[in-house]
C-alpha positions in Angstrom: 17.2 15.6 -22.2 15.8 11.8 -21.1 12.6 10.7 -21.8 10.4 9.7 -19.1 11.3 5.7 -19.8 14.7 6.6 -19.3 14.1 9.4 -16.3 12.4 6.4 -14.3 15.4 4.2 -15.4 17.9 6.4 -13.8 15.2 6.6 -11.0 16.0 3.1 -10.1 19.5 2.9 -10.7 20.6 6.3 -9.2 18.9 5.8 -6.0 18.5 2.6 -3.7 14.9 1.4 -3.8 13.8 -0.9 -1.2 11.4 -2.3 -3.7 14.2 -3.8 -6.1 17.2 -4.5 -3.2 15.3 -4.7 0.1 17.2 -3.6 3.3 20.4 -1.8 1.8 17.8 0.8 0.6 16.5 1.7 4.0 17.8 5.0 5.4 17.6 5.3 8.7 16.9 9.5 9.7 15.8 12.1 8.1 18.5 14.3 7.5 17.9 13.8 3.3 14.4 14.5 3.9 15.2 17.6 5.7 18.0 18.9 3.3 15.3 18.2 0.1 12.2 20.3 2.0 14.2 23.1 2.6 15.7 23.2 -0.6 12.3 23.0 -2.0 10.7 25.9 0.5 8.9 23.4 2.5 6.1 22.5 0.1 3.9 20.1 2.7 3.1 23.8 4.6 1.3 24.8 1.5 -1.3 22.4 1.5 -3.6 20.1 4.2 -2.5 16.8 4.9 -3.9 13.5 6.5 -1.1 10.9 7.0 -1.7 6.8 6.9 0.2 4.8 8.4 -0.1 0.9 9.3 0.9 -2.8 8.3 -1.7 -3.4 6.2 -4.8 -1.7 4.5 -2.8 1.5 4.4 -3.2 2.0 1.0 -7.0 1.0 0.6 -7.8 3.5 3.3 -5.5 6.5 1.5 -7.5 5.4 -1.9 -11.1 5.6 -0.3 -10.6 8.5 1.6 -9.1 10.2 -1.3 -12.0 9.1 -3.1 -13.9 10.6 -0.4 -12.7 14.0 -0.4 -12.5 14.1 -3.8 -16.5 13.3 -4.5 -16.7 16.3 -1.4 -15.5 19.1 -4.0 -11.8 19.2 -2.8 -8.6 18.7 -4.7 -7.1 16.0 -3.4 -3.2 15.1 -4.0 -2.8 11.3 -3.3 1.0 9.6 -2.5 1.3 5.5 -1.8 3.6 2.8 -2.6 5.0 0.6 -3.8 3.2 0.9 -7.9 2.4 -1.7 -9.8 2.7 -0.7 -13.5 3.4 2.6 -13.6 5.9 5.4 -11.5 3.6 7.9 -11.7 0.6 6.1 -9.6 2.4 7.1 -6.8 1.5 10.7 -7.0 -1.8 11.5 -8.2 -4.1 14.7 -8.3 -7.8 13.4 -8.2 -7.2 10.5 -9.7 -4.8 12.0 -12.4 -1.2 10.3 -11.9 1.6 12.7 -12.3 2.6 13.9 -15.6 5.5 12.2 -17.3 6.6 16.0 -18.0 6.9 16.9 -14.9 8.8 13.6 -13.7 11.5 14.8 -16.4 11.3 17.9 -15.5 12.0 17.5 -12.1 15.0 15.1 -12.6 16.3 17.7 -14.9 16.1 20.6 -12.9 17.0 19.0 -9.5 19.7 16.2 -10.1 22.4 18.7 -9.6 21.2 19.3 -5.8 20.3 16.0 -5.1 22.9 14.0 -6.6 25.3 14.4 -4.1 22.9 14.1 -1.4 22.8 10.3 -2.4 19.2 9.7 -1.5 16.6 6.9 -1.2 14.3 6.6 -4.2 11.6 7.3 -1.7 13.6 10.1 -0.1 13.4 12.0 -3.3 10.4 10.8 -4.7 8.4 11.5 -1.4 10.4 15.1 -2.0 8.7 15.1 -5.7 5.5 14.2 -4.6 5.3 17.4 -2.3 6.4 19.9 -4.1 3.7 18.6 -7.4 1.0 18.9 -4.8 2.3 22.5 -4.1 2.8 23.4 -7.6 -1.2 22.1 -8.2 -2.5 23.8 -5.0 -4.4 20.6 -3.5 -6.5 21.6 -0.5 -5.7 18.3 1.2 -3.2 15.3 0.2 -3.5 11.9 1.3 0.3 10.6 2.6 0.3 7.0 3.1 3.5 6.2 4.8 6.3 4.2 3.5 7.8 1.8 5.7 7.2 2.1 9.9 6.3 5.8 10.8 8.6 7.7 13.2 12.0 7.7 11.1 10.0 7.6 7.9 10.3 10.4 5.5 6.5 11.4 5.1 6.6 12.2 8.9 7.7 15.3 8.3 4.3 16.7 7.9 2.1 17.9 10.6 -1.4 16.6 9.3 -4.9 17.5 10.2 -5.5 13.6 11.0 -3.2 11.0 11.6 -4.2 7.3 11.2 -2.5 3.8 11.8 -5.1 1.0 10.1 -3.2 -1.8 12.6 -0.1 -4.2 13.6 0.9 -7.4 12.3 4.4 -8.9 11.8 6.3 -7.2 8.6 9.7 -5.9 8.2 10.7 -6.7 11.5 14.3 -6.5 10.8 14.0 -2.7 10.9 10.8 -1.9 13.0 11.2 -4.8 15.6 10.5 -8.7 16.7 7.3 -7.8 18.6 4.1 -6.0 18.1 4.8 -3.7 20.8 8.1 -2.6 19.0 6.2 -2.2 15.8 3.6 -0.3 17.0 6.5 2.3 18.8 7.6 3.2 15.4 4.1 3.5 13.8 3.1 5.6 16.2 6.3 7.6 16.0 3.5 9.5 13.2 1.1 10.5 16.3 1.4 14.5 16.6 1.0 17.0 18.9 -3.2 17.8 19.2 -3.2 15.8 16.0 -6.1 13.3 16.8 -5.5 9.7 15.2 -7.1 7.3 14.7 -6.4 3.8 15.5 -8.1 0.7 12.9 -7.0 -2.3 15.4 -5.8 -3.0 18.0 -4.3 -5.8 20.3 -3.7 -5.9 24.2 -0.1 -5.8 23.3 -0.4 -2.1 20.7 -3.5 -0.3 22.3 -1.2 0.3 25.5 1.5 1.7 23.0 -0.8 3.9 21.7 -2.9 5.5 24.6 0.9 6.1 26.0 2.1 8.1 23.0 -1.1 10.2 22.2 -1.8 11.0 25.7 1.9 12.2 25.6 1.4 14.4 22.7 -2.2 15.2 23.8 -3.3 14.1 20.5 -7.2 12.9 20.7 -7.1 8.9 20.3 -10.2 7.3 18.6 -10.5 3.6 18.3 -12.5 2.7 15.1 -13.1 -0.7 16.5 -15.4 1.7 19.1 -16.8 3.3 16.6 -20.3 3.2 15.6 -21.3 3.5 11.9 -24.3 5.0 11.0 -25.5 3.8 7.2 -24.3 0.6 5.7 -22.3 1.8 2.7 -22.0 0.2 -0.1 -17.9 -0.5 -0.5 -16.4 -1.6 -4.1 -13.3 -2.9 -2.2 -14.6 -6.9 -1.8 -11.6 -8.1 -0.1 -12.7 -9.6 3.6 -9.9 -7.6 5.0 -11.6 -4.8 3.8 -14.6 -4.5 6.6 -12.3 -3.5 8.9 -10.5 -1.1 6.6 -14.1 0.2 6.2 -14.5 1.0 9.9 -11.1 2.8 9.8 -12.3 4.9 6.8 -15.3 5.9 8.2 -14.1 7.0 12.1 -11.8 9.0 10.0 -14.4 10.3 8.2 -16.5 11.6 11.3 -13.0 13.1 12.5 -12.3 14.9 9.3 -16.2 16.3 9.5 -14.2 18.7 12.1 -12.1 20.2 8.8 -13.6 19.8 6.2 -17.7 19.6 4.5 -18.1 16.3 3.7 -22.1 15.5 2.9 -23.5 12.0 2.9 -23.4 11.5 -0.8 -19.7 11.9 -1.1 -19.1 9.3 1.7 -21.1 6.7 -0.5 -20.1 7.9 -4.4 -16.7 7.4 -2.5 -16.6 4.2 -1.1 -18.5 3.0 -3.9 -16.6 4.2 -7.0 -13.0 4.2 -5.3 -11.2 2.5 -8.1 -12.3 4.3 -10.6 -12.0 7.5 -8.7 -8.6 7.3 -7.6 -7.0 4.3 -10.2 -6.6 1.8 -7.1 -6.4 -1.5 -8.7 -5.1 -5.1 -6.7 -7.3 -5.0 -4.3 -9.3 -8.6 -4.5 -9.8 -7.2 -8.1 -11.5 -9.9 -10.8 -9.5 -9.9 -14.4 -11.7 -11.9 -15.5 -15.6 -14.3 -14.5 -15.0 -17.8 -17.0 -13.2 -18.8 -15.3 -13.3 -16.5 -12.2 -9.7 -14.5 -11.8 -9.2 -12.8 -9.0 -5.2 -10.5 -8.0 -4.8 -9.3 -4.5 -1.4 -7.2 -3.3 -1.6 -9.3 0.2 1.5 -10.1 0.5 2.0 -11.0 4.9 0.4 -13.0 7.2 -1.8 -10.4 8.6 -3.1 -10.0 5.1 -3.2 -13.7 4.2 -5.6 -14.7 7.6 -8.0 -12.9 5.2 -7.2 -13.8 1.8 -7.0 -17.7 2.8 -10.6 -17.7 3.9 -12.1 -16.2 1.3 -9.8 -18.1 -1.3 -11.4 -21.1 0.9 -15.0 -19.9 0.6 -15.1 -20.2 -3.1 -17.5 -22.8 -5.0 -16.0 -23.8 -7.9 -14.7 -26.8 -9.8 -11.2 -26.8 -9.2 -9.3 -24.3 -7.2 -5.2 -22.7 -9.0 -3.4 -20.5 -7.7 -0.3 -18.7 -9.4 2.2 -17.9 -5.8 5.5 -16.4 -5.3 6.6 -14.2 -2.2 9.8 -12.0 -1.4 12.5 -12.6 0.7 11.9 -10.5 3.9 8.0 -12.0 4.5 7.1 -15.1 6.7 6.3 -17.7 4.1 5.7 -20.8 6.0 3.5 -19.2 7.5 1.7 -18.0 5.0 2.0 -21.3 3.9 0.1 -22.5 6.5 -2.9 -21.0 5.6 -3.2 -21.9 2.0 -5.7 -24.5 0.7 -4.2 -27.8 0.3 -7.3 -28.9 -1.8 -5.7 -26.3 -4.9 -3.3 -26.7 -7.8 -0.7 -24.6 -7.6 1.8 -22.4 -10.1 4.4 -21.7 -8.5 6.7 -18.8 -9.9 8.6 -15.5 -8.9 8.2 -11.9 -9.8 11.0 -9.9 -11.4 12.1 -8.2 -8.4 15.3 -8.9 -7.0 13.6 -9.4 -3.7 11.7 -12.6 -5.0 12.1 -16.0 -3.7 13.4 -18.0 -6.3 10.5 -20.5 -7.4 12.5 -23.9 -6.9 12.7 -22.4 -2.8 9.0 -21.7 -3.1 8.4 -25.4 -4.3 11.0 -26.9 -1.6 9.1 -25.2 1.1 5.2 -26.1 -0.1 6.1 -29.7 0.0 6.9 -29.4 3.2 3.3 -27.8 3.9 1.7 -30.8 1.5 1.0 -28.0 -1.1 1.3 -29.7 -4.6 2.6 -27.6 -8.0 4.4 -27.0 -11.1 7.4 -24.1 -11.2 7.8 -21.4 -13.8 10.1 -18.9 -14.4 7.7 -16.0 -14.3 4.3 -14.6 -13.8 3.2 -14.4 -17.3 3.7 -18.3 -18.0 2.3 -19.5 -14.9 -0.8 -17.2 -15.5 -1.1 -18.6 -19.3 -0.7 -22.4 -17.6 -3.3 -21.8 -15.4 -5.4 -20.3 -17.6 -5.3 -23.2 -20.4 -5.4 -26.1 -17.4 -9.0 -24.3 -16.1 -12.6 -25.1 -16.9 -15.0 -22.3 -16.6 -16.5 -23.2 -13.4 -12.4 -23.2 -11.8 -11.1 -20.2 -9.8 -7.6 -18.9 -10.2 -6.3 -17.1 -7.8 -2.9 -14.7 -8.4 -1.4 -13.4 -5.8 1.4 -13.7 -2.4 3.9 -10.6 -3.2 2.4 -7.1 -4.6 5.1 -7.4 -7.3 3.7 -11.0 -8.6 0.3 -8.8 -9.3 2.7 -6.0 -10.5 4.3 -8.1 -12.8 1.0 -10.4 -14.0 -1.5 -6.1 -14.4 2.1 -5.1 -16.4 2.1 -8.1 -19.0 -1.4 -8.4 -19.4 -4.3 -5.9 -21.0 -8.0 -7.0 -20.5 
């Protein structure tokens, strides 16, 4: 029998993982996904489920309402990607990741059917996830999607909400070149006389979806339209999150339909997610002297946020540790960042990374001015020792750079 380090190890190596070798990992249909539910007995029917899907703040929104639910009295299953230290954060149980047993377990017991099946990892680990939320009877699970929506294989479920947080530009070369396009397979999620609701919009998606939920005669409510009752207090600081905060709550007034959710839950939620739910990344501080501060943003749409508040800081000299992966716009990003900051530039251990002498070729072209290491760990350490207490580092550009930096370091 393997032990759960070695379970996780075949894990990787068994299955393609878009996280460790990008596009060769993405499966387009769902005939795996259908040949694993039914093997399984369908285990999504067992339980309610509200389904997230979006290019960014899909996994803040999954966290908080989680969080949400949970502080309601409900047993709340909880399934997002990618992690950052650990497998088993992908599925959780109010706030509980997955046992390590159970991962073995299920590896054990299963590998003979799937095998040959050649799955995705998140073909299989999506199947995993659903059938430990059955086994624990949740009332509701949260299911962020993984990548797009329609050919995704969370969208199997027929959820009780269904909600797309918004559309920017990220992993076009399988959902599309425009923000039409994207929003077409995002809202591929949208169910019949499911209502959704929708975080942001442009004039170019809002069309896209008024089409598709008037065609499935799913109610369509626009959180941007929304008007929110109490000012809550929200633990997530990022800027980006105010929206994400408008998103949570609409949903929240939709779900009041379902489910008893009093006031108090709504604010122990939103103001105790992480600890609730174990969300960490988010515009999190590692440390005040000096002030240290992760973030998963890792696209543009994420960086027009991150920028200005990396921007808005007063402090004595500004570092930040940046690396990106391959399939994300980063001159662009580029762009945005400071040019009045130090900069460490490195690469995270997924095979996906840029490697840091590209990352340095294209900052000079943006004026950005750095030193290169070879991984997360030193370029922390660097900017750690170069910084007075009054400096701010900043550690972020790919969700695997934070992965790598929340792995090698305990506070």
């Amino acid at each position: 029998m393997m032990t759960y380090e070695e379970t996780v190890e075949y894990l990787f190596h068994v299955t393609p993982v878009f996280e460790k070798t990008g596009a060769s990992a993405y499966k387009e249909g769902l005939s795996n996904t259908h040949a694993l539910d039914e093997h399984f007995g369908h285990p999504h029917r067992q339980f309610k489920t509200i389904h997230v899907a979006g290019t960014n703040g899909k996994g803040s929104c999954s966290h908080t309402l989680a969080a949400i639910l949970q502080s309601a009295g409900y047993k709340v299953g909880l399934y997002t990607s990618p992690h950052l230290v650990d497998f088993r954060e992908r599925i959780r149980v109010n706030g509980q990741c997955v046992s390590k047993e159970y991962v073995v377990d299920f590896v054990e017991q299963e590998r003979s059917f799937f095998e040959p099946l050649h799955p995705s990892f998140f073909e299989l680990t999506t199947a995993m996830a659903f059938k430990y939320f059955a086994v624990q009877a949740v009332d509701i699970a949260v299911i962020e999607v993984g990548l797009g929506g329609r050919l995704d294989c969370t969208n199997i479920i027929t959820p009780v909400l269904s909600i797309i947080t918004n559309i920017s530009f990220d992993h076009t070369q399988f959902l599309g070149n425009t923000l039409a396009k994207i929003a077409g397979e995002k809202a591929g999620i949208i169910k019949k006389d499911v209502p959704v609701v929708i975080g942001e919009t442009t004039p170019e998606t809002l069309p896209v979806f008024q089409k598709k939920a008037a065609a499935k005669g799913a109610p369509l409510h626009l959180a941007e339209a929304f008007e929110v009752a109490h000012d809550y207090d929200f633990e997530l600081k990022g800027l980006y999150q105010q929206k994400n905060k408008q998103t949570i709550l609409c949903a929240v007034n939709c779900l009041k339909d379902v489910f008893i959710i009093p006031e108090e839950a709504i604010k122990k939620g939103m103001a105790h997610v992480c600890e609730l739910t174990g969300l960490t990344g988010r515009w999190q501080t590692l440390q005040t002297r000096p002030l240290v501060i992760c973030d998963t943003g890792h696209n543009v749409g994420g960086w027009q946020y991150l920028a200005e508040q990396i921007k808005a800081q007063t402090c004595k000299t500004l570092r930040i540790v940046f690396g990106m992966v391959d399939d994300k716009d980063i001159n662009t990003v580029m762009q945005l960042l400071p040019k009045q900051a130090v900069y460490y530039f490195t690469q995270a251990s997924s095979h996906r990374a840029i490697p840091v002498d590209k990352v340095q070729e294209k900052a000079q072209t943006h004026q950005l001015e750095g030193t290169t290491f070879s991984n997360v760990k030193d370029a922390y350490q660097q900017a750690l020792s170069d910084a007075h207490p009054d400096d701010f580092i900043f550690v972020g550009g790919s969700s695997y750079l934070v992965a790598d930096l929340l792995t090698d370091f305990t506070y």
